[in-house]
C-alpha positions as CSV (number, residue, x, y, z in Angstrom):
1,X,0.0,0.0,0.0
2,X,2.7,2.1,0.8
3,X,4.6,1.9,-2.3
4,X,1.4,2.3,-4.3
5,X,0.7,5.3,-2.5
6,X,4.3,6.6,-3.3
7,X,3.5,6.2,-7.0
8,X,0.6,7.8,-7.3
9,X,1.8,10.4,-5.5
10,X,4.6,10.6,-8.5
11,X,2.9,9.7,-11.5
12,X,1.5,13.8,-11.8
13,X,5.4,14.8,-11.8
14,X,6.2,11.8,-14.2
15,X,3.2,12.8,-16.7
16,X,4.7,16.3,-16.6
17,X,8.3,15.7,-17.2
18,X,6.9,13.5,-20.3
19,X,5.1,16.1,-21.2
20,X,7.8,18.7,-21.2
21,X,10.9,16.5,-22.4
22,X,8.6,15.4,-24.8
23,X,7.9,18.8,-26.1
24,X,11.4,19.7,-26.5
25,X,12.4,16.4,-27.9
26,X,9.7,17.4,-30.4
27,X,10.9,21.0,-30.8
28,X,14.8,19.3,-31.3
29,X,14.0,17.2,-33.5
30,X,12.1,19.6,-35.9
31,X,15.3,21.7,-35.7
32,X,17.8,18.4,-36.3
33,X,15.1,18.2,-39.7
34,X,15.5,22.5,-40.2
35,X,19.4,22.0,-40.3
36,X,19.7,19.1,-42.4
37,X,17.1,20.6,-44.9
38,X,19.2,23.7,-44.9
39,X,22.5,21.8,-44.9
40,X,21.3,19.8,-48.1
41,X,19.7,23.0,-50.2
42,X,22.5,25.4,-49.0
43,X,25.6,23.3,-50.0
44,X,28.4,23.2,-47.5
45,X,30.2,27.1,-48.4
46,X,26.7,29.0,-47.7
47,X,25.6,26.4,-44.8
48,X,29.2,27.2,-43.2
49,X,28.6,30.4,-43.7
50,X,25.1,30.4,-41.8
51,X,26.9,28.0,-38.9
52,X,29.8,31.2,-38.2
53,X,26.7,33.7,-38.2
54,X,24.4,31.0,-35.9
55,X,27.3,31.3,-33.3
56,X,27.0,35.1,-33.5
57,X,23.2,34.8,-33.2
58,X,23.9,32.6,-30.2
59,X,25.5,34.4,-27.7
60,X,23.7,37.8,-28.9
61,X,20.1,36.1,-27.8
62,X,21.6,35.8,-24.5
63,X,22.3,39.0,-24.1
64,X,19.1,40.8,-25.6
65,X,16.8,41.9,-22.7
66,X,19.7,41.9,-20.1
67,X,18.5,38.4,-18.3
68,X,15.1,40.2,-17.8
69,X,13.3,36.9,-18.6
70,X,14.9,35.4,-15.2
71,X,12.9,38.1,-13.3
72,X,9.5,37.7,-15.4
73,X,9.6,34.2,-14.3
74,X,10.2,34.3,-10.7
75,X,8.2,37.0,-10.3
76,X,5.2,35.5,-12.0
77,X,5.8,32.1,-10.3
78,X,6.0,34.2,-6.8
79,X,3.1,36.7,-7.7
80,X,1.2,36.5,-10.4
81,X,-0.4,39.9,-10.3
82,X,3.1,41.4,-11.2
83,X,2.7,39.9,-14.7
84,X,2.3,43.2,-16.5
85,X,5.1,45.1,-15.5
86,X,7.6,42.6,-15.6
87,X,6.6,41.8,-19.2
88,X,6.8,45.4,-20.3
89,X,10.3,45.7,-18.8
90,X,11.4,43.0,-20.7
91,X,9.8,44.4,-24.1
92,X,11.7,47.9,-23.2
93,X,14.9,45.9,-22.3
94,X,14.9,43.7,-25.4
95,X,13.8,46.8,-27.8
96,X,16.7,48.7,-26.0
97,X,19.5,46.0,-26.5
98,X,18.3,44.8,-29.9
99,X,18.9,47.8,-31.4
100,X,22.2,48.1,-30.2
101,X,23.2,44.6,-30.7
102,X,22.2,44.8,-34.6
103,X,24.3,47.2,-35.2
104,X,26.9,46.3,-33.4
105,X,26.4,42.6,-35.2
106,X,26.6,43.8,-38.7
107,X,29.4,45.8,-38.2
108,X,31.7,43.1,-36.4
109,X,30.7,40.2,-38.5
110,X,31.4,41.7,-41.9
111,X,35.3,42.4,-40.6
112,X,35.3,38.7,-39.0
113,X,34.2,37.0,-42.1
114,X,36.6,39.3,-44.6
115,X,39.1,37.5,-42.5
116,X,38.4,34.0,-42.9
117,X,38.6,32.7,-46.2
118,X,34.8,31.9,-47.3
119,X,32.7,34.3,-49.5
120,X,31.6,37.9,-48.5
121,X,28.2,38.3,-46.9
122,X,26.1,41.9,-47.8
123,X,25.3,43.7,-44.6
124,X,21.4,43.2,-45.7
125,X,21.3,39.5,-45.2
126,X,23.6,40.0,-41.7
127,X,21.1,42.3,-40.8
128,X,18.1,40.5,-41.3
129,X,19.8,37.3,-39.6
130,X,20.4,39.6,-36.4
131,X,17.1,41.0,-36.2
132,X,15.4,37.7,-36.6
133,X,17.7,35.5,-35.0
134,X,18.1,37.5,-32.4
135,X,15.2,40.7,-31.4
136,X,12.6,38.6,-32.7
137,X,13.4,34.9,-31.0
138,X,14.1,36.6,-27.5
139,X,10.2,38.0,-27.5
140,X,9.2,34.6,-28.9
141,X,10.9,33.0,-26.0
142,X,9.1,35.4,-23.4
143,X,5.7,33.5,-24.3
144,X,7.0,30.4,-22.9
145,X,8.4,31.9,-20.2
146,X,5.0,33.8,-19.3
147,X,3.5,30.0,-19.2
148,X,6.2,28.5,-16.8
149,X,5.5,31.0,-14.3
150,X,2.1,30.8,-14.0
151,X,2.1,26.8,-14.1
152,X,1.2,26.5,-17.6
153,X,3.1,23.3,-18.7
154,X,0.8,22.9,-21.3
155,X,0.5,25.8,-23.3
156,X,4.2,26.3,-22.3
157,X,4.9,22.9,-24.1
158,X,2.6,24.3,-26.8
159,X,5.0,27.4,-27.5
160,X,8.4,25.2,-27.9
161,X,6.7,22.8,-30.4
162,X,5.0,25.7,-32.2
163,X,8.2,27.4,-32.6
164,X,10.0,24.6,-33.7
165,X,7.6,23.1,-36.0
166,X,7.3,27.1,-37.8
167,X,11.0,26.7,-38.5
168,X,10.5,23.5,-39.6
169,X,7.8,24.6,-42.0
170,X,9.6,27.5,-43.2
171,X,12.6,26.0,-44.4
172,X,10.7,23.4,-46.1
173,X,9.1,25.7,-47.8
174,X,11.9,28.0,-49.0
175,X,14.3,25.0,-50.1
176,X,12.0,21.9,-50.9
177,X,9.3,24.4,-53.0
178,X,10.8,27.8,-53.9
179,X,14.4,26.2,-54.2
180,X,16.0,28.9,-52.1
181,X,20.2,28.2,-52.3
182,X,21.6,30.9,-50.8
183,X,22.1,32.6,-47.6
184,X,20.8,35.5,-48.4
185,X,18.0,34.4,-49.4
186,X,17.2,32.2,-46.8
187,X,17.7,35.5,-44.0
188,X,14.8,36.9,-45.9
189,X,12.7,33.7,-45.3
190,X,13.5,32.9,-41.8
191,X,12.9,36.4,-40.7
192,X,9.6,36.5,-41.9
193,X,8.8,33.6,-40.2
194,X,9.5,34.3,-37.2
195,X,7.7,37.7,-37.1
196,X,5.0,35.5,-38.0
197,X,5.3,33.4,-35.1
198,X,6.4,36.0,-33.0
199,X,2.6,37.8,-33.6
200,X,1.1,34.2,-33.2
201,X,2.7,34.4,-29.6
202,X,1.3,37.8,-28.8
203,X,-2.1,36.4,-29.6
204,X,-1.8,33.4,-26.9
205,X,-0.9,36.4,-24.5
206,X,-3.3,38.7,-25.3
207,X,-6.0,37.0,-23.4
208,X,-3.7,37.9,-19.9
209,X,-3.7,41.5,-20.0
210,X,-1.4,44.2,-22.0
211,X,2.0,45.0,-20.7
212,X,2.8,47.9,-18.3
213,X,5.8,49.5,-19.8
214,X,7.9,50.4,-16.7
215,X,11.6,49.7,-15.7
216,X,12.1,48.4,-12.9
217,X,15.4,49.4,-12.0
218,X,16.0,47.1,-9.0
219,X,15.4,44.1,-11.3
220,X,18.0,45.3,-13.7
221,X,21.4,43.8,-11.4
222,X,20.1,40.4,-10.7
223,X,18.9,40.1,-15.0
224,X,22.4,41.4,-16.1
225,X,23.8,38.9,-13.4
226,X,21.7,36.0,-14.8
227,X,22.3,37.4,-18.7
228,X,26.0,37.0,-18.4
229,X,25.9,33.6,-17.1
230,X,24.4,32.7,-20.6
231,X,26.5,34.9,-22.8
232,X,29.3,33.8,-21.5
233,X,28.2,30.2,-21.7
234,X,27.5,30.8,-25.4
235,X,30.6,32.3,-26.4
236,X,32.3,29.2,-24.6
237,X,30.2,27.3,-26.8
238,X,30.5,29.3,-30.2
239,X,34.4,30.3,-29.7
240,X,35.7,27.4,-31.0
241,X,33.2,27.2,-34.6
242,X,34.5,31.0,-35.0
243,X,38.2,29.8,-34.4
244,X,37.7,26.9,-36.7
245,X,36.0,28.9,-39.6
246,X,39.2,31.0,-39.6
247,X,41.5,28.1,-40.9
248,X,39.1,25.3,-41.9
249,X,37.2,24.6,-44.5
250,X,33.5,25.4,-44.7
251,X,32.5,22.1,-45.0
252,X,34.4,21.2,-41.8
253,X,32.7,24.1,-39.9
254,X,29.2,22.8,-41.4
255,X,29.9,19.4,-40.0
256,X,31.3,20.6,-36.7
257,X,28.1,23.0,-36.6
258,X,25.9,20.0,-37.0
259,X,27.7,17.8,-34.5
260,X,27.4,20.6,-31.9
261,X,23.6,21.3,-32.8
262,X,23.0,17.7,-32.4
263,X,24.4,17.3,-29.1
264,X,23.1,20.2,-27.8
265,X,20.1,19.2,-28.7
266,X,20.7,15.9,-26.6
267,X,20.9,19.0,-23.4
268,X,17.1,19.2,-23.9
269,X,16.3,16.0,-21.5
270,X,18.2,17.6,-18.3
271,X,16.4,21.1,-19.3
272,X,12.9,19.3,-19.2
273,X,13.5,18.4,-15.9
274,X,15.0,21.8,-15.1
275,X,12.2,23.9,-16.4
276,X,9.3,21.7,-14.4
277,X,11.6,22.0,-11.3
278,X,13.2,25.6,-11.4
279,X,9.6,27.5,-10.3
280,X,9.5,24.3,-7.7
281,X,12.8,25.3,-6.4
282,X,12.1,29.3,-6.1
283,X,8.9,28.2,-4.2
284,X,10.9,25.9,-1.6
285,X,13.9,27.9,-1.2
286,X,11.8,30.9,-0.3
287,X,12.1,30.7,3.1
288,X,16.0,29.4,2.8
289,X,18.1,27.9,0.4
290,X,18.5,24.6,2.3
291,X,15.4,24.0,2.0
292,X,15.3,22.8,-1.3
293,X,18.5,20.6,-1.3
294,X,16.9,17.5,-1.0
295,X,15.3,18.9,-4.0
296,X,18.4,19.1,-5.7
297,X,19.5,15.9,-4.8
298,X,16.8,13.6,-6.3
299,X,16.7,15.7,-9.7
300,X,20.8,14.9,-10.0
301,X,20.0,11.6,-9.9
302,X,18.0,11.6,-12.3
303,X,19.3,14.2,-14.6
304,X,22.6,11.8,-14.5
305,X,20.6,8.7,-15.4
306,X,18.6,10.8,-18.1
307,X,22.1,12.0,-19.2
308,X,24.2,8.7,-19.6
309,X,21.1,7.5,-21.8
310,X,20.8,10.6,-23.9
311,X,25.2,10.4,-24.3
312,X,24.8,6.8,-25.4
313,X,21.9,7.2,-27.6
314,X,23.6,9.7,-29.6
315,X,27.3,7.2,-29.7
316,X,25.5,4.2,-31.4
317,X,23.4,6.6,-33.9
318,X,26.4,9.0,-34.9
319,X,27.5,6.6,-37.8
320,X,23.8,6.9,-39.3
321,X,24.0,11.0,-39.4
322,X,25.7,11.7,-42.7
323,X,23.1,10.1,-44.4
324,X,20.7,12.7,-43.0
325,X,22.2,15.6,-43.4
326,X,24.4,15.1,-47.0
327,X,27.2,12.6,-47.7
328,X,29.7,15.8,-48.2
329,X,29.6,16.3,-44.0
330,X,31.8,12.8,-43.7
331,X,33.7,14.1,-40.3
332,X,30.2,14.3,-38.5
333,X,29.9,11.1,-37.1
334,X,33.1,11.6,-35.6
335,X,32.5,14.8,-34.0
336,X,28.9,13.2,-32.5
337,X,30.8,10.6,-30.8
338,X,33.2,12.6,-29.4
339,X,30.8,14.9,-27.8
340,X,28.4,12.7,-27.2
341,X,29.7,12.5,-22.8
342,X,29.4,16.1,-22.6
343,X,25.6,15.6,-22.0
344,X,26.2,13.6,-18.5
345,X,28.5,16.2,-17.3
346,X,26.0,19.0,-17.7
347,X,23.1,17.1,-16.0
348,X,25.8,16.8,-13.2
349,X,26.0,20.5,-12.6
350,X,22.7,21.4,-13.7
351,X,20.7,21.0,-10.7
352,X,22.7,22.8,-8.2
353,X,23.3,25.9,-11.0
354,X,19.3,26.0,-11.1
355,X,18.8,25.8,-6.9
356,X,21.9,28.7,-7.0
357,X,19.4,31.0,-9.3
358,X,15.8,30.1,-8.0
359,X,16.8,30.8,-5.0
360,X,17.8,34.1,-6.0
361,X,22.2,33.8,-5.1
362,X,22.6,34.6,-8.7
363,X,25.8,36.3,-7.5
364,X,27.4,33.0,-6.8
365,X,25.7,31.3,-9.9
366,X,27.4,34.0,-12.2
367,X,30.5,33.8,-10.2
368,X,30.8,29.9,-11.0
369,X,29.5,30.0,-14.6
370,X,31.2,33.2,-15.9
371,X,34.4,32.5,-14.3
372,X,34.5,28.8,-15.7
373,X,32.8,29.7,-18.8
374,X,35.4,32.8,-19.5
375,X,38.2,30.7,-18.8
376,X,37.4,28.4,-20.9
377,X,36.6,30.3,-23.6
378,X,40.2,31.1,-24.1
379,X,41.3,27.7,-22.8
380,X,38.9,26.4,-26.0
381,X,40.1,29.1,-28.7
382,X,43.6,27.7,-27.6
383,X,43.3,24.5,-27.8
384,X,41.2,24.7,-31.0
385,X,44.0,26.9,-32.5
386,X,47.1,24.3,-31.6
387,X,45.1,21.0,-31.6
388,X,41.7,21.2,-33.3
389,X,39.5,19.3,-33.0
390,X,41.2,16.8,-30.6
391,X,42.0,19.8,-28.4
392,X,38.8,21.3,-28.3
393,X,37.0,18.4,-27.3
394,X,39.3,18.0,-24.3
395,X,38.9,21.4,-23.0
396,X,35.0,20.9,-23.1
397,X,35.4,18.0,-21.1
398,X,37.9,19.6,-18.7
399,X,35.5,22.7,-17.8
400,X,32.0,21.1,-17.4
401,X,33.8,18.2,-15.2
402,X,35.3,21.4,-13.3
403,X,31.9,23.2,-13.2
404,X,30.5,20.2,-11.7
405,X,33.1,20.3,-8.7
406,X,33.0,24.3,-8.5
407,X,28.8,23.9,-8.2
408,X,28.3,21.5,-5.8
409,X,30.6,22.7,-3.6
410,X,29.5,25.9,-3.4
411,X,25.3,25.0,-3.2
412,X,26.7,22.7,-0.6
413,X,28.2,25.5,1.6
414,X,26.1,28.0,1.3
415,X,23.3,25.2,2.4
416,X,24.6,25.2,5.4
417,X,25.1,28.9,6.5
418,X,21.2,28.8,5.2
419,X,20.3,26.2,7.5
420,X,22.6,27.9,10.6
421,X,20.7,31.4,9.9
422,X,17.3,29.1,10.0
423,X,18.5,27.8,13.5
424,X,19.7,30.8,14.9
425,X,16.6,32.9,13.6
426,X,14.4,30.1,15.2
C-alpha cells in the first residue's frame, strides 16, 4: 500500500516531465530536420557560412533583454499579479539591447568574415539574420516563459513545439518548394517567419492582459547577473566554430556546426527536468536555500541517469547522421561521438546551478559559470587553434567536469550557513 501510494503520488510529476521533455524532444528534433534541410539545399560554403553567423546569433540572444526573462519568471511564479510590468520591462529591455546589438552585429561580423577565407556576406542579409535570429526569438521565448510562471506546462509545451515546427515549415518551404540556395535568401525567409510566429505568440498572451511599460530598476542587477551567465556560456560554446571557420574549410565548420547542434540538442532532457523544477525550487527555497536541497538531490540523480542514456543514444546513432544531413559532411559522425559525454556532465551541474538562481544567489551562480565559462573560452580558442579538433574536445570535457566540482561545492556551503541562519533565527 505504501509503495502504491508513493507512485501515485509521482505519477503527476512523471506525466509532466513526459510532457515537457517530450515537447522539446519534439521541438529538437524539428530543428535536427530544419538543419539538415538547410544543410542539403544550401551546400556546405553557404551552410558554413550560416553555422559562423548562428554562433554570433547565439551568444547575442543571451544578451538581448539583459537576463530580464529570469525576473519575469520568478516574479510571476511568486506573484502572479506582477505579470504586466515585468513583461513590459522586458519588451523595453529587449527593444533597448536589440537595437544596439544589430548594429553592433553587422558591423563586427562583416570584418570577422573578410578575414576567414569563405565568400563575403552583404550587410542586408547579416542584418536580417540579427534582427530575426536574435530581437525577434528573444520575444518569442518570453511567451514560454509567461507560461512557466504561471504553471502553464501545457501551453508552455505548446510554444516550444510551435516554434520549432514554424521553422521546420519555413525552411521546407523556402528549399523543398521555392528552391532557395543561398544565404541570403534564406535570411529573408527565416525572418519573416519568425515575425509570424512571433505575432502568433502575442495572440496566446493577449487574453492575460497588456504590458505595463515600466523599468524596474531594482530588477536590472540580478537580470544582467543572470544574462551574463548565458553569454558567457555561449561564447564558450561558439568560440571554437568561429576559431575553426578561420582556418578550416567550410565544410568542416558545417559538420562541426551540426555535431554541436545535435548534441546540444541531446541538453534538452536535463532542461525538461529543469524547467518543471526551477519554479519548484524558487517556491521551496523561499524561506532558505537549504530547503530545497533534498530537492536538488533527487533531480541529480535523475538528470545523470537521463544524461548517460541521452550520451549513449547519440554514440551508437552518430555513424547513421551523414546520411541525413548530405554525404559531403563525412567528419560528422566523428564529432557526434566525441561529444556525445558532454551531455552527463551537464546534467551533473545542472541542478545545483538551477537551486543557485531560484533561489535568487545569482551572484554565486554568475560567479561559477562566468568564471568557468570565461576561462574556458580562451582555454577552448587555444586549444582549438594548436590541436583542433582533438584539443577542443578536451577542454569541453575539462570545464564542465570542473563546473560540476565548483557547483556542488558551493550549493553545498552556502546550504549550510542557510540552515545555521534558519537555527539561529528560530
Amino acid at each position: 500500500m505504501a509503495r502504491s501510494g508513493r507512485l501515485r503520488r509521482a505519477l503527476p510529476a512523471l506525466v509532466s516531465y513526459l510532457l515537457s521533455s517530450g515537447s522539446l524532444a519534439l521541438g529538437a528534433l524539428s530543428q535536427l530536420v530544419t538543419f539538415a534541410i538547410l544543410a542539403r539545399a544550401l551546400g556546405p560554403s553557404e551552410f558554413g557560412l550560416f553555422v559562423q553567423v548562428s554562433a554570433v546569433t547565439a551568444i547575442a540572444v543571451q544578451l538581448c533583454g539583459l537576463g530580464a526573462s529570469d525576473c519575469l519568471l520568478r516574479g510571476v511564479s511568486r506573484e502572479p499579479c506582477r505579470y504586466a510590468g515585468l513583461l513590459g520591462h522586458n519588451l523595453l529591455l529587449i527593444a533597448a539591447t536589440g537595437a544596439a546589438l544589430v548594429i553592433v552585429g553587422v558591423a563586427g561580423l562583416s570584418a570577422w568574415l573578410r578575414i576567414g577565407s569563405g565568400p563575403s556576406v552583404g550587410a542586408v542579409t547579416l542584418a536580417l539574420l540579427l534582427f530575426g535570429n536574435v530581437v525577434v526569438v528573444r520575444v518569442i521565448l518570453l511567451v514560454e516563459t509567461v507560461f512557466l510562471g504561471l504553471g502553464r506546462f501545457h501551453d508552455a509545451n505548446r510554444a516550444v513545439i510551435g516554434f520549432a515546427l514554424a521553422r521546420m515549415a519555413a525552411a521546407a518551404l523556402a528549399c523543398l518548394v521555392f528552391r532557395v540556395e543561398t544565404l541570403a535568401e534564406w535570411a529573408l525567409w527565416q525572418c519573416a517567419g519568425n515575425l509570424l510566429y512571433a505575432a502568433i505568440g502575442a495572440a496566446w498572451l493577449s487574453p492575460l492582459g497588456r504590458p505595463r511599460f515600466v523599468m524596474l530598476r531594482e530588477e536590472l542587477k540580478p537580470g544582467i547577473l543572470f544574462s551574463s551567465q548565458f553569454v558567457i556560456r555561449a561564447v564558450r560554446a561558439n568560440v571554437d566554430l568561429l576559431v575553426i571557420g578561420l582556418f578550416a574549410p567550410l565544410a568542416t565548420v558545417g559538420s562541426y556546426g551540426i555535431a554541436r547542434r545535435i548534441v546540444d540538442s541531446g541538453y534538452l532532457v536535463i532542461d525538461a527536468l529543469n524547467r518543471l523544477l526551477y519554479p519548484r525550487l524558487a517556491r521551496e527555497s523561499r524561506d532558505g536555500l537549504h530547503r530545497a536541497l533534498p530537492l536538488a538531490r533527487r533531480a541529480l540523480v535523475a538528470a545523470l541517469a537521463l544524461g548517460a542514456v541521452t550520451g549513449l543514444a547519440l554514440f551508437l546513432l552518430a555513424p547513421a547522421l551523414p546520411a541525413l544531413f548530405g554525404r559531403q559532411y563525412q567528419e560528422l559522425s566523428f564529432f557526434v561521438r566525441c561529444l556525445s559525454g558532454t551531455v552527463v556532465l551537464v546534467g551533473a551541474w545542472a541542478a545545483a546551478i538551477d537551486l543557485l538562481g531560484a533561489s535568487g544567489r545569482q551572484d554565486a551562480r554568475a560567479w561559477i559559470l562566468n568564471g568557468a565559462n570565461l576561462l574556458g573560452s580562451v582555454l577552448i580558442a587555444v586549444a582549438t587553434w594548436l590541436a583542433a579538433p582533438v584539443g577542443t574536445f578536451i577542454a569541453l570535457y575539462l570545464i564542465d567536469g570542473a563546473i560540476v566540482i565548483i557547483a556542488w561545492l558551493v550549493l553545498l556551503r552556502l546550504a549550510r550557513h542557510s540552515a545555521r541562519q534558519a537555527t539561529g533565527a528560530g
